[in-house]
C-alpha positions as CSV (number, residue, x, y, z in Angstrom):
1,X,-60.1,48.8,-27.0
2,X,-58.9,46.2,-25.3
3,X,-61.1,43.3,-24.4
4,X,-60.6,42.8,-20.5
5,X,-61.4,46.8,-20.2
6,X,-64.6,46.6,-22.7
7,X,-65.8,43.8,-20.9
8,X,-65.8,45.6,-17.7
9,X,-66.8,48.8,-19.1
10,X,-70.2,47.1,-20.7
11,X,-70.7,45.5,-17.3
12,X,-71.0,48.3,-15.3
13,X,-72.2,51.0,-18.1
14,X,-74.1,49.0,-20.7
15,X,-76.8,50.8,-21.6
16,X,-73.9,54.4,-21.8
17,X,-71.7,52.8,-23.0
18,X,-72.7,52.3,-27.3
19,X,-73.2,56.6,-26.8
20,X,-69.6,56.9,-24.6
21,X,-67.9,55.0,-27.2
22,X,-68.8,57.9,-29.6
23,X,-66.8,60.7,-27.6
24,X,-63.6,61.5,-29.3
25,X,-61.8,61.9,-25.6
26,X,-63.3,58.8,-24.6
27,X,-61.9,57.0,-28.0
28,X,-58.2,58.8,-27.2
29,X,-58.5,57.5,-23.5
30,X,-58.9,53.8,-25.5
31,X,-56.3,53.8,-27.6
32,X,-53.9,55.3,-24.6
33,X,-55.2,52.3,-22.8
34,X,-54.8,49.4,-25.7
35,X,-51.0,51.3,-26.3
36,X,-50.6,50.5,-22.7
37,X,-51.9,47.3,-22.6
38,X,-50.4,46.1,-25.7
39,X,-47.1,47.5,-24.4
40,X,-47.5,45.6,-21.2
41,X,-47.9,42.8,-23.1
42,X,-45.1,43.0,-25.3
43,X,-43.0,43.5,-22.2
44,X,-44.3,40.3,-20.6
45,X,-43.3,37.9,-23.3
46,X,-39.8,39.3,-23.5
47,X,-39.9,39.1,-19.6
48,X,-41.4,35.5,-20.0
49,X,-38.7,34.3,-23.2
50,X,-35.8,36.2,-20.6
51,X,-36.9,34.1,-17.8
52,X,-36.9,30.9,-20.1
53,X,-33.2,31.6,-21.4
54,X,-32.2,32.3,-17.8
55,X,-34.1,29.1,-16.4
56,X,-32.0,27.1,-19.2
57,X,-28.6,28.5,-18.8
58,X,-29.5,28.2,-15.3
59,X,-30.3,24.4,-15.3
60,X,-27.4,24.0,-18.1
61,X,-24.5,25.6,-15.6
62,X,-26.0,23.1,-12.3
63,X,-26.1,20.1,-15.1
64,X,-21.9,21.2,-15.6
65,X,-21.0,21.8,-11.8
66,X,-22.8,18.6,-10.9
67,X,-20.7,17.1,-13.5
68,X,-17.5,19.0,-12.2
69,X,-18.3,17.8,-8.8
70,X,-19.0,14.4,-9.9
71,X,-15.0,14.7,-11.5
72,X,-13.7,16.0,-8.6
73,X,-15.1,13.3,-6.4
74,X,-13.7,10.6,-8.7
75,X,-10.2,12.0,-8.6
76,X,-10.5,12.3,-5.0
77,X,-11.4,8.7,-4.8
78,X,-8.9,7.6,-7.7
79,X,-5.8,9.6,-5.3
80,X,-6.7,8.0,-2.0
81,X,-7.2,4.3,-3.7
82,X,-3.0,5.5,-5.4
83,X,-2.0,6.6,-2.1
84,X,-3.0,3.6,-0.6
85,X,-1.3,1.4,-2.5
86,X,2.1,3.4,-2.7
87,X,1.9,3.7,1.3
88,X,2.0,-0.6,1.2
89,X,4.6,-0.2,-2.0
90,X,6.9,1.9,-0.4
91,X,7.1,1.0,3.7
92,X,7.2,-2.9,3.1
93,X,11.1,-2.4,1.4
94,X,11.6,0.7,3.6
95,X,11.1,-1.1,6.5
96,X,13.0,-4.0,5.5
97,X,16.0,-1.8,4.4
98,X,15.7,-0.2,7.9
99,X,15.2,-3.5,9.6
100,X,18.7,-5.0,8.2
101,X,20.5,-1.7,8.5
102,X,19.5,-1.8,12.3
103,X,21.0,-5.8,12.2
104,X,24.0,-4.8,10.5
105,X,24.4,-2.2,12.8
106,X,24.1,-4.5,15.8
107,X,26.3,-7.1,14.7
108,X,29.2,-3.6,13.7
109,X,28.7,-2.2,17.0
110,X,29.7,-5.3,18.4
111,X,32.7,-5.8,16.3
112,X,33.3,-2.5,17.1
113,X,34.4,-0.5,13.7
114,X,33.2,2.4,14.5
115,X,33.6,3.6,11.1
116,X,30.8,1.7,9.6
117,X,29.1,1.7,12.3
118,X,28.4,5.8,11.5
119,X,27.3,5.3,7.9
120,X,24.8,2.1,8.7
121,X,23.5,5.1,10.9
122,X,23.4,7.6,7.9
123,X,21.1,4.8,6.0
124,X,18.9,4.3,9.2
125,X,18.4,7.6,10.0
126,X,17.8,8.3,6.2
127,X,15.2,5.4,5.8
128,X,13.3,6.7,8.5
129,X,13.5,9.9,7.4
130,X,12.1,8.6,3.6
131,X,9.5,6.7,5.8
132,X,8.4,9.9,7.7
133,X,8.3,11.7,4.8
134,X,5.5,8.8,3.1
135,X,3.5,8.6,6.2
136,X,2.8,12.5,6.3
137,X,1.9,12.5,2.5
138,X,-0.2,9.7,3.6
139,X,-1.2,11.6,6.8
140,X,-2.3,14.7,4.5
141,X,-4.6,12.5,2.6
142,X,-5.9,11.3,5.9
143,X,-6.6,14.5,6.8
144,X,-8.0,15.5,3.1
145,X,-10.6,12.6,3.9
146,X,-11.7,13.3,7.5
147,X,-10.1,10.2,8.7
148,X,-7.5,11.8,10.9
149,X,-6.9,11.4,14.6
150,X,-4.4,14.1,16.4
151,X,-1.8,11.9,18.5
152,X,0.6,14.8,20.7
153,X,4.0,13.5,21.4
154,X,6.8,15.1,23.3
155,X,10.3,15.1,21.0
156,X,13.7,15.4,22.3
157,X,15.1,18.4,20.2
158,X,18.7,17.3,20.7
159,X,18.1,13.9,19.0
160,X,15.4,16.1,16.7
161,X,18.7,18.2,15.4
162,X,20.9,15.5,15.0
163,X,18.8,13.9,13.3
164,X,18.3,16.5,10.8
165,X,21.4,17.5,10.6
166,X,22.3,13.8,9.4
167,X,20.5,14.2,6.7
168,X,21.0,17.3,5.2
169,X,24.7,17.0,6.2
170,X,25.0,15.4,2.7
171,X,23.0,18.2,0.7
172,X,25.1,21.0,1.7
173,X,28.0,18.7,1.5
174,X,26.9,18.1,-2.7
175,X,26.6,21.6,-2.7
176,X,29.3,22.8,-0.9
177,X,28.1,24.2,2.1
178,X,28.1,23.4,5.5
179,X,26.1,23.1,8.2
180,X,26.5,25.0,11.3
């Protein structure tokens, strides 16, 4: 019988319980009971090694996400530091090679060859294009990191459309299209 039961059974039945213990129903009902118990118990320690496996694959998958995020923080951190340094790369000689197109262009308009004049224009038009181009990949990683400010601005779609229009004007030339 099991203990926990026989302890209880002695406290409230003592002086019964040595002639109870005799009855063969009373002996069935006891071994019912230890089967139950000893089930129970059985089913507690697979319960209890489950749990244990669980609570260790649990703690083993947080222990790889907090490495993943830990990765994924450092390659955040690794792109902004690149981006950084290729926005100061790239716009110092793009803005010197818009800077002397826009002299060069100056001093031609004067001369008045109209000619050159119109492909100085096509290299202007295409540097800044190359430089808006770097400062919205840089803008993207602005935004990526929180540090963006929204700035609305009011564009002329006529100058807009020649604009882009100059610069796909030699694409679809290449490629023997034109634009309409």
């Amino acid at each position: 019988m099991h203990k926990l039961l026989e302890r209880q059974l002695r406290k409230h039945f003592a002086e019964k319980l040595d002639a109870v213990m005799v009855d063969e129903r009373f002996q069935k009902f006891c071994q019912s009971v230890d089967q139950a118990y000893s089930a129970h118990d059985d089913d507690r320690e697979l319960l209890e090694r489950s749990l244990e496996l669980s609570s260790r694959e649990l703690n083993e998958k947080n222990h790889d996400l907090q490495r993943a995020q830990y990765l994924a923080e450092t390659a955040n951190k690794a792109k902004s530091t690149f981006l950084a340094n290729m926005s100061h790369e790239m716009r110092t000689p793009l803005n010197a090679i818009i800077g002397y197109s826009e002299l060069i262009l100056e001093e031609i308009e004067e001369l008045s060859h109209e000619e050159i004049s119109v492909e100085l224009d096509k290299i202007r038009t295409s540097g800044n294009h190359l430089l808006g181009l770097i400062n919205n990949v840089l803008d993207l990683a602005k935004i990526e990191s929180g540090h963006m400010e929204v700035n609305w601005e009011t564009v002329e779609l006529g100058i807009l459309g020649k604009e882009i229009c100059t610069i796909l004007q030699p694409i679809a030339l290449k490629n023997r299209n034109r634009l309409v």
